[in-house]
C-alpha beads as a LAMMPS data file, in Angstrom:
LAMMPS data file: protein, C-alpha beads

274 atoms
273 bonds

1 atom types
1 bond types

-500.0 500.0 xlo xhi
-500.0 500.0 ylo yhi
-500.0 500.0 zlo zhi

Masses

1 110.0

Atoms # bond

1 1 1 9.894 -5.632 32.714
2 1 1 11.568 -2.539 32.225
3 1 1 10.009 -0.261 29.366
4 1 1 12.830 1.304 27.597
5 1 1 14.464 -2.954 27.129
6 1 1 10.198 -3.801 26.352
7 1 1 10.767 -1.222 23.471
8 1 1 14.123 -2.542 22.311
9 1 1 12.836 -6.101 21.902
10 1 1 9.623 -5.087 20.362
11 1 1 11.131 -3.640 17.546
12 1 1 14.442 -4.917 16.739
13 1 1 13.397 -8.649 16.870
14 1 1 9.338 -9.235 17.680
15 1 1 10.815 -11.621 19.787
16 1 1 9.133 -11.124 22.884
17 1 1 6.696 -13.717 23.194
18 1 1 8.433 -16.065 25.572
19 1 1 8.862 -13.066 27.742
20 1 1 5.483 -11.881 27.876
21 1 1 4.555 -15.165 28.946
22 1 1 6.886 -15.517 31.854
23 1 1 5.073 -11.975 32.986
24 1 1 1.728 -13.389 33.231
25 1 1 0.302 -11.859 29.628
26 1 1 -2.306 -14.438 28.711
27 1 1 -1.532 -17.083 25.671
28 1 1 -4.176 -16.301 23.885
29 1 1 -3.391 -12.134 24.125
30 1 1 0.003 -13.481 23.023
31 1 1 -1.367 -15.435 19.693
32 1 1 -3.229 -12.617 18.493
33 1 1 -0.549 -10.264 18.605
34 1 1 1.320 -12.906 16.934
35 1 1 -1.233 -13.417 14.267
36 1 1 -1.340 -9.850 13.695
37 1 1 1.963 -9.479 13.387
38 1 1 2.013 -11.786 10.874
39 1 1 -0.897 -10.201 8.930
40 1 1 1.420 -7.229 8.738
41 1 1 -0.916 -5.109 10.921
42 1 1 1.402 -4.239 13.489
43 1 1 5.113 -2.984 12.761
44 1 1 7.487 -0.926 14.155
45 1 1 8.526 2.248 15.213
46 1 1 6.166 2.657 18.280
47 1 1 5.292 6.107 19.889
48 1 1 6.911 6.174 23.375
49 1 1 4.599 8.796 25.472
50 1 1 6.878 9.595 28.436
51 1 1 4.803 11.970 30.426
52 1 1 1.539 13.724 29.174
53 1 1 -0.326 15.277 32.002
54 1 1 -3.286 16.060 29.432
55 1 1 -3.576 14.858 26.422
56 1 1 -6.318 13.992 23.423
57 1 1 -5.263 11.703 21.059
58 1 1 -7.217 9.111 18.987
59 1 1 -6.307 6.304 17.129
60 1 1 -8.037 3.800 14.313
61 1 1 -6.240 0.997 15.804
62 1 1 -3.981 1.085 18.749
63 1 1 -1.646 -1.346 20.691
64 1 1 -1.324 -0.612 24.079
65 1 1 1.558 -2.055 26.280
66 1 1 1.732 -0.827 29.734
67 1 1 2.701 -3.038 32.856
68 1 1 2.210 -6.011 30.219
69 1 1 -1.437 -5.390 30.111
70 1 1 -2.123 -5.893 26.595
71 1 1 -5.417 -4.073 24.507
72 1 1 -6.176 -3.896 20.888
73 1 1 -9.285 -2.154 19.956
74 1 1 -10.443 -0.733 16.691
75 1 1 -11.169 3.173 18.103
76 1 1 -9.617 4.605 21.733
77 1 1 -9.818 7.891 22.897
78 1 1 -7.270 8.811 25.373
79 1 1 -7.810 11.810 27.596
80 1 1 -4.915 11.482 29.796
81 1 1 -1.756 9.726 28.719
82 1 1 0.159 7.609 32.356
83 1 1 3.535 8.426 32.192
84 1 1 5.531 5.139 30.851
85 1 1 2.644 3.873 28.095
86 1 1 4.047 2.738 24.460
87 1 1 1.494 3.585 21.744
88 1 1 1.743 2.038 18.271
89 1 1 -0.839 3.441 15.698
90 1 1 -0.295 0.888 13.038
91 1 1 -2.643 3.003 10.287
92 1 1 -0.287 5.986 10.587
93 1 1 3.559 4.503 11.503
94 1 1 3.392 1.269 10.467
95 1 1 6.562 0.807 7.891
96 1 1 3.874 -1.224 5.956
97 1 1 1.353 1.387 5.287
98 1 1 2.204 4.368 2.825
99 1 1 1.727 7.892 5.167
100 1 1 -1.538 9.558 4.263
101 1 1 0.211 12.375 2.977
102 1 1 2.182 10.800 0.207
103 1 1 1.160 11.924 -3.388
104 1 1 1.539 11.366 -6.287
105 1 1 3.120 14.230 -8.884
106 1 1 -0.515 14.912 -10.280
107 1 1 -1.526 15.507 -6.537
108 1 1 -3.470 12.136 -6.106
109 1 1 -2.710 10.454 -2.554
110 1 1 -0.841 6.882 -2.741
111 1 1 -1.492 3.531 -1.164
112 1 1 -4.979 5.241 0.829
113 1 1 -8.704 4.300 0.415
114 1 1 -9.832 7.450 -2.030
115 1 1 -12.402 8.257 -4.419
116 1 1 -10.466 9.338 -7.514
117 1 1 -13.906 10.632 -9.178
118 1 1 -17.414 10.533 -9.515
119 1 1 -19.798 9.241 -12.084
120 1 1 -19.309 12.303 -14.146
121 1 1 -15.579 11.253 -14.064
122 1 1 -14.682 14.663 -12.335
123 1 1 -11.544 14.460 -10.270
124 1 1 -10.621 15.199 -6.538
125 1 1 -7.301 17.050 -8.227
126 1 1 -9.916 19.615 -10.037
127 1 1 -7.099 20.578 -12.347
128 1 1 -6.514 17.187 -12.942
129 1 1 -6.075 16.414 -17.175
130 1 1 -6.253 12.854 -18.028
131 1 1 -4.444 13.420 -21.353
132 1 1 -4.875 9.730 -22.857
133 1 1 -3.077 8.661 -25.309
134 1 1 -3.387 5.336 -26.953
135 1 1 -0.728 2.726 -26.124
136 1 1 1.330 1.079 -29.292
137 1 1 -1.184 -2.108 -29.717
138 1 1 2.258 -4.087 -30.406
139 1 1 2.381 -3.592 -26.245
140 1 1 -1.141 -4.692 -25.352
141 1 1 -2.484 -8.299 -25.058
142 1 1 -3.853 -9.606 -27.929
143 1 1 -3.188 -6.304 -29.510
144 1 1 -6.196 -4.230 -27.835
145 1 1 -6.495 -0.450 -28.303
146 1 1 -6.269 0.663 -24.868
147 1 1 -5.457 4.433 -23.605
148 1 1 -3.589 5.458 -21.117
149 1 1 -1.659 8.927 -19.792
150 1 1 0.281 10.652 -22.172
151 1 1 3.605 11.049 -19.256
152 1 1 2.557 7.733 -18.162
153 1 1 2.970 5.821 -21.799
154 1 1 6.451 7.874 -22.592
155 1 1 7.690 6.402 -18.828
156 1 1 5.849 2.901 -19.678
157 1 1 8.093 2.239 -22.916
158 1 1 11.355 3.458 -21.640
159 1 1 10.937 0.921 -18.869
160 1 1 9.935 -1.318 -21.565
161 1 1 12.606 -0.364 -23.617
162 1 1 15.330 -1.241 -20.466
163 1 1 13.241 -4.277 -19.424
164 1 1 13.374 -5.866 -23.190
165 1 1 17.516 -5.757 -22.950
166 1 1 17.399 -8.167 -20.056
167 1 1 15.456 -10.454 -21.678
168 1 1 11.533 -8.991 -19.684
169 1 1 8.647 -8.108 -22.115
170 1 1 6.389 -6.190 -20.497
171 1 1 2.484 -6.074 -22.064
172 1 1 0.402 -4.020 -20.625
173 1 1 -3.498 -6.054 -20.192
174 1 1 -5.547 -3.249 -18.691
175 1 1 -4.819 1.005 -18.056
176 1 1 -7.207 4.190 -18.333
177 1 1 -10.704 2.939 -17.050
178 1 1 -14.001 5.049 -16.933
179 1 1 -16.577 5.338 -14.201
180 1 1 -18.643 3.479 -16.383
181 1 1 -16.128 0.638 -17.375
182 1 1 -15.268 0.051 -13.319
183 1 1 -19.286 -0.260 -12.706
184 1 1 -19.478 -3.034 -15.394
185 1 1 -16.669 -4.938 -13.892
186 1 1 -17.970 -4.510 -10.897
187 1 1 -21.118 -6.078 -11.709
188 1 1 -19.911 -8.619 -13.955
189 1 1 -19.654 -11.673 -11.790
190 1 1 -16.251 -12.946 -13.435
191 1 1 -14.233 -9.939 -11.774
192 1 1 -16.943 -8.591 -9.154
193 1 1 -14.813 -10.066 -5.981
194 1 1 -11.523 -9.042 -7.610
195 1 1 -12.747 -5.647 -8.804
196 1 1 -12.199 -2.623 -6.611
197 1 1 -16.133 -0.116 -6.388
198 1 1 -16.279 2.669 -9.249
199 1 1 -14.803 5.619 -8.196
200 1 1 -12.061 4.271 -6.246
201 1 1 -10.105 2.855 -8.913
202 1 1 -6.399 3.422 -9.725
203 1 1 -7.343 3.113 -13.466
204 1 1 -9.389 5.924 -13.326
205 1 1 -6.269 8.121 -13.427
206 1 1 -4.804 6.443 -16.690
207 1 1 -1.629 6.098 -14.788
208 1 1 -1.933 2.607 -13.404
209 1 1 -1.329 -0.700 -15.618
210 1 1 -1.656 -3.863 -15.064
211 1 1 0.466 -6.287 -17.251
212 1 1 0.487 -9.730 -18.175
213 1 1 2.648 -12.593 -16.609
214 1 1 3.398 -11.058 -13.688
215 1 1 2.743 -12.717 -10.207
216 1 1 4.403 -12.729 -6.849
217 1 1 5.642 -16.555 -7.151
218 1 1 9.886 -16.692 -6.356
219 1 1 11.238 -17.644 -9.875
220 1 1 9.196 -14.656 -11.628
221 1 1 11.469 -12.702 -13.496
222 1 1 9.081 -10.590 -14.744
223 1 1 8.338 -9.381 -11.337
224 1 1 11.747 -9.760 -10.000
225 1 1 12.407 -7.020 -12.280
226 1 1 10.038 -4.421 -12.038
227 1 1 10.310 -5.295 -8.282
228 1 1 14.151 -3.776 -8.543
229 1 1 13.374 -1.328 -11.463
230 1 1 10.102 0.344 -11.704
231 1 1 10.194 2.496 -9.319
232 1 1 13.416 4.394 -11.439
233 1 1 10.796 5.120 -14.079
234 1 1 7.984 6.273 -11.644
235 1 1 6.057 3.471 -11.221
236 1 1 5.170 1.440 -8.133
237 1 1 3.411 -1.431 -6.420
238 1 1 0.424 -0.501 -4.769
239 1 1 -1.142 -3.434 -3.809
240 1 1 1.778 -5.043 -2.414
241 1 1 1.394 -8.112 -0.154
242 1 1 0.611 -6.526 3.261
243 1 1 -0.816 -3.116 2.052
244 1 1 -3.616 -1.362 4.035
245 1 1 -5.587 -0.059 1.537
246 1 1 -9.548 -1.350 2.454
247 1 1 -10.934 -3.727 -0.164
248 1 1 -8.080 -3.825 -1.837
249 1 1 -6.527 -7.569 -2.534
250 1 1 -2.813 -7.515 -3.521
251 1 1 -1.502 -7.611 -7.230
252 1 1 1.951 -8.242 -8.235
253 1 1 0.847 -6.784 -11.817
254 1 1 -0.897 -3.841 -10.694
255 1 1 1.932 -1.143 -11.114
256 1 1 1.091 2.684 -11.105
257 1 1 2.803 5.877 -12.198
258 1 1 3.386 8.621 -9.777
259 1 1 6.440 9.967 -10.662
260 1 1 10.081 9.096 -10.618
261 1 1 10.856 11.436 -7.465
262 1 1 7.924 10.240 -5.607
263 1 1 8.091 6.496 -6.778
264 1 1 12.074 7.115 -5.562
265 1 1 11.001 7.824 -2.048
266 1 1 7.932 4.968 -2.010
267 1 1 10.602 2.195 -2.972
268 1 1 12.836 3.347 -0.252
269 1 1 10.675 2.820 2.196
270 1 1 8.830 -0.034 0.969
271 1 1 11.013 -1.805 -0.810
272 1 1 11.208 -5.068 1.411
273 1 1 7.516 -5.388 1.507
274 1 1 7.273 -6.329 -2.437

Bonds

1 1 1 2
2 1 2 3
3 1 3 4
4 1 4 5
5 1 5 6
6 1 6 7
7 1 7 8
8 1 8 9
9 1 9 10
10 1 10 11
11 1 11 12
12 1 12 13
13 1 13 14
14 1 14 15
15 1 15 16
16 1 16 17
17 1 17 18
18 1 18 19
19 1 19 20
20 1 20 21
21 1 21 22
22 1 22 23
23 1 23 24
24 1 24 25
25 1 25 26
26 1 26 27
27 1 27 28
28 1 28 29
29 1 29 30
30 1 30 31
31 1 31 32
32 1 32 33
33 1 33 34
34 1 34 35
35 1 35 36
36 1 36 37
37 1 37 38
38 1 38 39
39 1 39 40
40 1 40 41
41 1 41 42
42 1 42 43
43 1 43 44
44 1 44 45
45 1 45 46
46 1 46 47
47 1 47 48
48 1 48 49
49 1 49 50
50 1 50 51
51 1 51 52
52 1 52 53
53 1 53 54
54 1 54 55
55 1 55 56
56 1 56 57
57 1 57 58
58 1 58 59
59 1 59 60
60 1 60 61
61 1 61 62
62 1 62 63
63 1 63 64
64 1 64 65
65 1 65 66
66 1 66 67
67 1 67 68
68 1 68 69
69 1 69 70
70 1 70 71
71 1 71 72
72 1 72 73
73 1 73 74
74 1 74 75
75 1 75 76
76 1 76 77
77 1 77 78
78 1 78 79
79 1 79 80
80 1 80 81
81 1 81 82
82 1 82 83
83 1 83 84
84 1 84 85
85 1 85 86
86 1 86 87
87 1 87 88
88 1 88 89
89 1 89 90
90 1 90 91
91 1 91 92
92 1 92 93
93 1 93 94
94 1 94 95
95 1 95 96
96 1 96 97
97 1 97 98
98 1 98 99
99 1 99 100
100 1 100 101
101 1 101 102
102 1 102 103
103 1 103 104
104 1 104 105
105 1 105 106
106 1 106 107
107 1 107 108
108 1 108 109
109 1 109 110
110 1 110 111
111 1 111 112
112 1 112 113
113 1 113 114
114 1 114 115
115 1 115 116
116 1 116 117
117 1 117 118
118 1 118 119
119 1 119 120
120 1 120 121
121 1 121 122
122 1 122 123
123 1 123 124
124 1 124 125
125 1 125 126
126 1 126 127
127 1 127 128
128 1 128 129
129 1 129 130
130 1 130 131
131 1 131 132
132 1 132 133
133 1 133 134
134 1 134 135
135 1 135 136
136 1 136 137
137 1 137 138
138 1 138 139
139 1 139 140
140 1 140 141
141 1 141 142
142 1 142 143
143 1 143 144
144 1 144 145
145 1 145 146
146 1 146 147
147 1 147 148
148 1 148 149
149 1 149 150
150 1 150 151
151 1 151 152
152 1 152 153
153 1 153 154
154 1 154 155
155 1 155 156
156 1 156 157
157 1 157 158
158 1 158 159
159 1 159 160
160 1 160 161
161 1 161 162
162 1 162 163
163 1 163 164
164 1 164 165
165 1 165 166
166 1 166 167
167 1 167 168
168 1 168 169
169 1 169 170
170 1 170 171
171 1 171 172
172 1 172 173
173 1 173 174
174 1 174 175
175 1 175 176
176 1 176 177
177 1 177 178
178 1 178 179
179 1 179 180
180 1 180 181
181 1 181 182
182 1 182 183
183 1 183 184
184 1 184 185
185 1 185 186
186 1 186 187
187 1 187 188
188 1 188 189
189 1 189 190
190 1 190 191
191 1 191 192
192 1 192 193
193 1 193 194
194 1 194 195
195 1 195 196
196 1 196 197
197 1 197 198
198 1 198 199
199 1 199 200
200 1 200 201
201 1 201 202
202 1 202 203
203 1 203 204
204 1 204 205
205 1 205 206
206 1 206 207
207 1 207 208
208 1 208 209
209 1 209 210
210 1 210 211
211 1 211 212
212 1 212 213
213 1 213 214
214 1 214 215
215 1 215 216
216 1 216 217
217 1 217 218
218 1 218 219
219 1 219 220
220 1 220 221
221 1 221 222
222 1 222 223
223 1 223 224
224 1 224 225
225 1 225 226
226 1 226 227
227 1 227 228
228 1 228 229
229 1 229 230
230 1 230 231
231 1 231 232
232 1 232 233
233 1 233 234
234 1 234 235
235 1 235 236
236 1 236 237
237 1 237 238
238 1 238 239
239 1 239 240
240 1 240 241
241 1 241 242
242 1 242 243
243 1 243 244
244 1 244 245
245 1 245 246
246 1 246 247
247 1 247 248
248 1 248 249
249 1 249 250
250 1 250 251
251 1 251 252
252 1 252 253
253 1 253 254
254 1 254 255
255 1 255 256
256 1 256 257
257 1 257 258
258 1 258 259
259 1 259 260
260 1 260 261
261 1 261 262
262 1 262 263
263 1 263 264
264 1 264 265
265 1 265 266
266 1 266 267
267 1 267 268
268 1 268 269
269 1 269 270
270 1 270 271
271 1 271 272
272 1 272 273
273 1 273 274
């Protein structure tokens, strides 16, 4: 099979299973690229590596196509590259994972496994001010006082302001979270499993929310809307359905401010993966 039409099927149509198999790739090879493809591990665009003579590259997790020999390993280090190989690198070009050096307007990285702070709630952005505010309790579930970022909560009720004229009310269940509230969660058996490891939370910032009624069923307006509107008021899905962030389950209420420039560019790309 020729490389340049192996490249064309691969990622206009994924369609390219039948033809594998009439090359002699194994069925089994074939079903787990399937499965991973449907896992959302593997996307397009793939690296074509024409001619390196000497080259080091490594990869987390690489596909390898080359005379329909099929490998998929977790690490490979490459010290010469054949002429003719196709290299995919799902962590770093996959159209379903957020590039490692997106941030957010405070300087945190998006969609990545990170350690916002420590236990003494110090920040990787050392400049970093949380500036909480509390939210109006007429927003919050069962009227809780709950804080959250001061830029954050102006941007949370204008898009509650535009959501309420099409008929979406938009409470807000959890936001800011300490090291110390995380850890309890954490270690309360209720929410352990769903519960991201203290430290590594979203809410640490005060910029994420999660908000009642909101899931990822087909007739949810709630989410149809944020899902078309959010990310005009700086906020955006995370944990979509597909995301590669480690540990991480998705959350269709799980919506986090990182600016209406930034949150401009993440919808763009990753708009068809809500």
């Amino acid at each position: 099979m020729n490389i340049e039409k192996l490249n064309s099927m691969y990622v206009n149509s994924f369609d390219f299973d039948e033809q594998l198999k009439n090359d002699g790739v194994k069925s089994d090879t074939i079903e787990r690229i399937k499965n991973q493809r449907l896992q959302r591990q593997i996307d397009n665009p793939l690296i074509t590596i024409e001619s390196y003579q000497n080259a080091s590259i490594h990869f987390e997790q690489v596909i390898i196509i080359n005379n329909h020999q099929i490998q998929a390993r977790k690490e490979l280090q490459l010290q010469k590259i054949p002429s003719g190989w196709v290299i995919q690198n799902e962590k770093v070009h996959s159209s379903k994972t957020v590039p490692r050096n997106m941030l957010d307007k405070f300087g945190f990285p998006v969609g990545v496994h990170h350690q916002y702070c420590s236990s003494n709630n110090d920040y990787s952005v050392k400049d970093y001010k949380r500036n909480l505010v509390f939210i109006n309790k007429r927003y919050t579930k069962n009227n809780k006082p709950i804080r959250i970022n001061s830029e954050t909560s102006q941007q949370f009720l204008a898009m509650r302001k535009a959501a309420n004229k099409d008929g979406i009310n938009l409470i807000i269940v959890s936001a800011y979270r300490s090291y110390n509230h995380q850890r309890n969660l954490k270690n309360n058996p209720k929410y352990s499993e769903k519960a991201t490891f203290p430290g590594y939370s979203e809410h640490h910032l005060g910029t994420t929310i999660d908000l009642l009624y909101v899931t990822f069923r087909d007739n949810d307006k709630n989410y149809k809307w944020l899902k078309n509107n959010a990310h005009k008021f700086g906020f955006v899905l995370t944990y979509f359905i597909g995301h590669q962030i480690k540990n991480i389950k998705p959350e269709a209420n799980h919506w986090r401010y990182i600016g209406v420039e930034a949150a401009i560019k993440y919808y763009q790309i990753y708009f068809e993966d809500y």
